[in-house]
C-alpha positions, -999 to 999 in steps of 0.1 A, spaced: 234 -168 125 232 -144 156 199 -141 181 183 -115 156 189 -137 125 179 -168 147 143 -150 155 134 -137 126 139 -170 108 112 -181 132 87 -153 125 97 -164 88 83 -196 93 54 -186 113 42 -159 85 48 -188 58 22 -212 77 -3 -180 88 0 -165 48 -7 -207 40 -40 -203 60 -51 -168 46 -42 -179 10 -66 -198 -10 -71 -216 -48 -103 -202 -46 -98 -162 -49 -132 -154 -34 -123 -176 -4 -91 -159 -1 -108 -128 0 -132 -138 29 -100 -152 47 -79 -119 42 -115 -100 57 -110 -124 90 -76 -120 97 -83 -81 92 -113 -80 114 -91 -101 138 -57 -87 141 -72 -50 130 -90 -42 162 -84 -14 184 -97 1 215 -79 36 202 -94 42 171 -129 44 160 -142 30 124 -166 49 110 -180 36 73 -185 59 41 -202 55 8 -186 77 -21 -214 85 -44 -206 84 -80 -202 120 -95 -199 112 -129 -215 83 -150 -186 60 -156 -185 60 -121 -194 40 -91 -205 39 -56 -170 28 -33 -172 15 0 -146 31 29 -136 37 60 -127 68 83 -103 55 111 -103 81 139 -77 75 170 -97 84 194 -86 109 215 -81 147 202 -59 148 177 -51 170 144 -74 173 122 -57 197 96 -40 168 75 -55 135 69 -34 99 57 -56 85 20 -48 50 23 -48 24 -6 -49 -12 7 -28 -45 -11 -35 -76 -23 -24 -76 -58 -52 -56 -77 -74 -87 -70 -79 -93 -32 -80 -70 0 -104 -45 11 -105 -16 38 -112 -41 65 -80 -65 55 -62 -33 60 -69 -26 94 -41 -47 101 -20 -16 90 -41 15 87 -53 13 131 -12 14 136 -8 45 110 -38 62 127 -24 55 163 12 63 156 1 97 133 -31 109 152 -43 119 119 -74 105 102 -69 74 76 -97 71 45 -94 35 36 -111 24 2 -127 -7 -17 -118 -1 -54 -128 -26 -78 -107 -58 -78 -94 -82 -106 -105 -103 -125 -139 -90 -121 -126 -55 -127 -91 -53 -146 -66 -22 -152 -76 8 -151 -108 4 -125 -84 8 -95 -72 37 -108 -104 53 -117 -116 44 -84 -87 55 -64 -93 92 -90 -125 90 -79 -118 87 -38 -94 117 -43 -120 136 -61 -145 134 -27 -118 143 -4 -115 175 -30 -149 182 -25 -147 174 11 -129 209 15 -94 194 15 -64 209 -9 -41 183 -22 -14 194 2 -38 182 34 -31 144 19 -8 121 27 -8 91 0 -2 59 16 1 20 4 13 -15 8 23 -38 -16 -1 -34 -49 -18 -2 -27 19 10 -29 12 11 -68 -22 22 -67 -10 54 -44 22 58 -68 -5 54 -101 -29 79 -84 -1 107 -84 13 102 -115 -26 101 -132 -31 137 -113 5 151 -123 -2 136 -162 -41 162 -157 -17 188 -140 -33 185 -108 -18 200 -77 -4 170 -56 -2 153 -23 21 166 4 34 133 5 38 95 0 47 68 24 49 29 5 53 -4 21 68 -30 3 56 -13 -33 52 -36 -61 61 -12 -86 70 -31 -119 51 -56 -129 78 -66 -156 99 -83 -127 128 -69 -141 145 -67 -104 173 -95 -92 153 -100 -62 124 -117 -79 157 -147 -84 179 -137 -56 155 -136 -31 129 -164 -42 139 -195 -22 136 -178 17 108 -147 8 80 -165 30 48 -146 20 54 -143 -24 64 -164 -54 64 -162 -88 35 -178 -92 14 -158 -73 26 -129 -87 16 -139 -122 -16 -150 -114 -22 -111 -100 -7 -100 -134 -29 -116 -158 -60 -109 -134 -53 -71 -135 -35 -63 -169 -37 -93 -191 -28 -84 -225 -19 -48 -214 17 -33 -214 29 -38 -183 53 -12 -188 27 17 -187 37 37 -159 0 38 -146 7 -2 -144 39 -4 -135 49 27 -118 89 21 -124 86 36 -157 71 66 -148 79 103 -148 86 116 -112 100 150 -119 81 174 -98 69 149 -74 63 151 -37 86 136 -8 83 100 -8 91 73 16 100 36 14 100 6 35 113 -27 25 121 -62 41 153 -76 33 141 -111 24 114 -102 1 112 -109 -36 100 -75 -43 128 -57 -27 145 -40 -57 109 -31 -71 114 -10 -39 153 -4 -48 148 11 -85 121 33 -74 142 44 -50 170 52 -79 143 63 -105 130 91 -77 168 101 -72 172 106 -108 143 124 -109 153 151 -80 129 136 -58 132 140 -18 130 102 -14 144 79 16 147 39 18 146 16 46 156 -18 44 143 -39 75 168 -68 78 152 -99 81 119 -86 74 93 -99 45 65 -86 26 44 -61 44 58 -71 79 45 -41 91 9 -63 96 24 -83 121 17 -77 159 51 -72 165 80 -46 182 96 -40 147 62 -32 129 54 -5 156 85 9 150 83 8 115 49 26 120 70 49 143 93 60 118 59 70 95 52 89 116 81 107 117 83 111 81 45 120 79 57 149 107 85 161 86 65 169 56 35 185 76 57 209 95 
């Protein structure tokens, strides 16, 4: 084990005891300790948070709860980053996210919309999607085209932003200019090796867990519809996307076959594979999250141009 092994072993075990803090039996409790270490870890003296209320248009909607993150400083204005947090469809929120969307913001200089869609079990499959429809709809009316919007996610937001393009390309909806995912959980099947391969040293997700968020979200539903499990879906036609994945988390090939499924599809699509690196790393205070951001950036840049 070399000195880059040796040290992220460490952070390993660190993340395993903070993610033992955060995570609780009692799922609102988690939810009120995922909101702390947001409000915590999420604070920054170059952004500015500014809430929103999205006002239902239609009556099967409802009023959503977001945020605008602003760097603050000038900055361009003409594309904006829609953001859709994680937490497996039944924790999380806009200000858990923090953690994550005040590094996209800083690294972009392009405005993030965070959201609160409707979490599981309270609200099962499909009220994120509807929710996340719903979002995209006000930025629509907002005076934004499609191509102004970056879709962003971690984890089960890496779904939700996958779900949200696939839903618009299914009504034949112009799409987003791009997609940038974060440790996606795209098949909720578990189909991928890593779910075995990877189970004894990933330090934030088990199998458990995992199943727990299943039946909360899409009990009784087929878990290979692609609006639940994105893996299955059709990408032909789809914008560039962008992948980042830890090497030692469970969820790594759902981040792998996507990464296949977009190339058989003739999608522009690139992978990264952070060695040593776990589930949504890019939360952690750290030199190899901000340079993960970094390279986010970069892609984000690319596709604006």
């Amino acid at each position: 084990m070399d000195r880059t092994d040796k040290r992220n072993a460490g952070l390993m075990s660190l993340i395993k005891r903070m993610h033992g803090v955060v995570e609780n039996v009692d799922i609102e409790k988690h939810r009120q300790s995922q909101d702390h270490f947001g409000a915590l870890l999420g604070n920054s003296r170059d952004v500015i948070v500014e809430d929103v209320e999205i006002a239902p248009q239609r009556s099967n909607e409802v009023a959503i709860h977001g945020e605008w993150i602003y760097v603050n400083r000038s900055h361009m204005k003409k594309y904006i980053i829609l953001y859709c947090h994680g937490g497996g469809y039944s924790t999380g929120s806009s200000l858990y996210a923090r953690t994550l969307t005040t590094k996209l913001a800083t690294s972009t200089s392009m405005d993030v919309l965070s959201f609160d869609y409707r979490l599981a079990p309270e609200h099962p499959y499909p009220a994120a999607v509807q929710d996340a429809v719903q979002v995209w709809n006000y930025l629509m009316l907002l005076g934004y085209g499609a191509r102004d919007v970056v879709l962003a996610g971690d984890s089960a937001g890496g779904n939700l932003a996958l779900s949200l393009c696939l839903k618009l390309k299914s009504e034949r909806r112009l799409l987003p200019r791009g997609l940038v995912l974060m440790s996606p959980w795209t098949d909720l099947t578990a189909s991928g090796k890593s779910h075995i391969t990877k189970a004894k040293i990933d330090p934030v997700l088990n199998a458990a867990y995992l199943q727990e968020m299943i039946g909360n979200y899409a009990g009784g539903q087929d878990l290979k519809d692609p609006l639940i499990s994105p893996l299955f879906g059709d990408y032909a036609g789809f914008p560039p996307v962008y992948i980042q994945v830890g090497s030692n988390e469970i969820l790594h090939d759902d981040a792998a076959l996507l990464y296949k499924k977009l190339l058989k599809d003739n999608v522009c699509v690139k992978m990264e594979v952070f060695r040593g690196m776990w589930h949504v790393f890019q939360m952690s205070p750290f030199k190899t999250a901000y340079e993960a951001m970094d390279k986010n950036a970069e892609f984000i840049y690319d596709i604006c141009r």
